[in-house]
C-alpha positions as protocol buffer text, in pm:
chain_id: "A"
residue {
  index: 1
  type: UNK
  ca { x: -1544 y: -350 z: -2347 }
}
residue {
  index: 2
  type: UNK
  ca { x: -1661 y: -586 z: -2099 }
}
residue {
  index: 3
  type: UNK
  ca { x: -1705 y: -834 z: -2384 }
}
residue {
  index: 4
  type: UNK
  ca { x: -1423 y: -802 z: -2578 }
}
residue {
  index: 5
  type: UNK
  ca { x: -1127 y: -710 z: -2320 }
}
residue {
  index: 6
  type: UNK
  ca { x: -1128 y: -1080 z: -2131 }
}
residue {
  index: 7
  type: UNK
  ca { x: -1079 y: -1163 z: -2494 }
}
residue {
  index: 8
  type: UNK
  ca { x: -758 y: -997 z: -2567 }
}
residue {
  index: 9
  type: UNK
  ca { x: -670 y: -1109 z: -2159 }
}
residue {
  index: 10
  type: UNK
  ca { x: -675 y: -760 z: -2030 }
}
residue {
  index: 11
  type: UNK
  ca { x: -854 y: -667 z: -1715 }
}
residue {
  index: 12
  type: UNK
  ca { x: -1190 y: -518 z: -1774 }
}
residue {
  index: 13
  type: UNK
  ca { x: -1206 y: -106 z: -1636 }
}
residue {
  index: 14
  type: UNK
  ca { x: -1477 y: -86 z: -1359 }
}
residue {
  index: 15
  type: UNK
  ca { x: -1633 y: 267 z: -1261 }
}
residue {
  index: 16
  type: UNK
  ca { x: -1765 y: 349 z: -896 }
}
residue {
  index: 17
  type: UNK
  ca { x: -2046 y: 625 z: -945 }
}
residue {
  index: 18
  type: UNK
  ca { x: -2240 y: 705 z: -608 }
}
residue {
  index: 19
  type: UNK
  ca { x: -2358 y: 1032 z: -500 }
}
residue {
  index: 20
  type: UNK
  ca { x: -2215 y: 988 z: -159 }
}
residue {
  index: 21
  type: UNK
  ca { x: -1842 y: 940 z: -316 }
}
residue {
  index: 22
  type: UNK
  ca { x: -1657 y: 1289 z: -265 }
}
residue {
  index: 23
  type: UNK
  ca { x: -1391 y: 1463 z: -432 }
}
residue {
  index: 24
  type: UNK
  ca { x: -1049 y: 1446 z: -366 }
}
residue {
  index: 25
  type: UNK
  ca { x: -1035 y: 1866 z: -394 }
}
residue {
  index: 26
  type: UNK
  ca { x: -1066 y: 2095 z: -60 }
}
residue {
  index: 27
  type: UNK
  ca { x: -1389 y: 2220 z: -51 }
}
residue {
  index: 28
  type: UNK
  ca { x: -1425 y: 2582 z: -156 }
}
residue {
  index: 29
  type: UNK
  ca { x: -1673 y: 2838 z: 29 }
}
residue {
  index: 30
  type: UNK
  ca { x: -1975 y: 2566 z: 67 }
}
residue {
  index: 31
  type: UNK
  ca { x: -2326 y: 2705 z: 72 }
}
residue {
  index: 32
  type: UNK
  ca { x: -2531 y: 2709 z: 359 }
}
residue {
  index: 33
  type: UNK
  ca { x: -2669 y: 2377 z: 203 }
}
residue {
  index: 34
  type: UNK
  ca { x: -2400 y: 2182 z: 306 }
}
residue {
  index: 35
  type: UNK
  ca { x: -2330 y: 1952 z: 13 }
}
residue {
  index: 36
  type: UNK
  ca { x: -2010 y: 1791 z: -86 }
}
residue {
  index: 37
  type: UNK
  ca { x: -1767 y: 1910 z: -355 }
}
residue {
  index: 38
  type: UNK
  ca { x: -1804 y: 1623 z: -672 }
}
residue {
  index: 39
  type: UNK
  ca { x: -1533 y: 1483 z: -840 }
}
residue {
  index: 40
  type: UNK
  ca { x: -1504 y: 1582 z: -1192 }
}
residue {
  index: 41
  type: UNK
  ca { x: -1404 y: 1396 z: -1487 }
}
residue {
  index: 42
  type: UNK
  ca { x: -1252 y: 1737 z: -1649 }
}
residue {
  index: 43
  type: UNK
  ca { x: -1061 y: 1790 z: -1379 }
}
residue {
  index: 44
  type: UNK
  ca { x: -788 y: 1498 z: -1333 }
}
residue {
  index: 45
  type: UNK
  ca { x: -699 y: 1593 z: -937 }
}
residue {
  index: 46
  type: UNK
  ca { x: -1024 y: 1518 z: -839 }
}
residue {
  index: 47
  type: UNK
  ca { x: -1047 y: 1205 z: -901 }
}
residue {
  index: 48
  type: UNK
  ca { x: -964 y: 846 z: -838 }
}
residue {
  index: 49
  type: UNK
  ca { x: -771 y: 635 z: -1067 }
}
residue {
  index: 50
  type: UNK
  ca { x: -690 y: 264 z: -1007 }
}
């Protein structure tokens, strides 16, 4: 994709993955350790499109 797309004169797609990047979701009931809800690609209102 990042070969072919500048190419055809399209913009290539970029993808941010960090562990530190939350969800867009309210958290539900978190554990006593504490950690962030994740986004998830399965679930399109989690996440951030551009």
């Amino acid at each position: 994709v990042r070969e072919i797309f500048p190419k055809m004169k399209w913009k290539v797609p970029v993808s941010v993955h960090h562990k530190l990047l939350p969800g867009l979701k309210k958290q539900e009931n978190v554990e006593s350790g504490g950690e962030f809800s994740k986004m998830s690609k399965s679930d399109p209102n989690s996440g951030i499109f551009i």
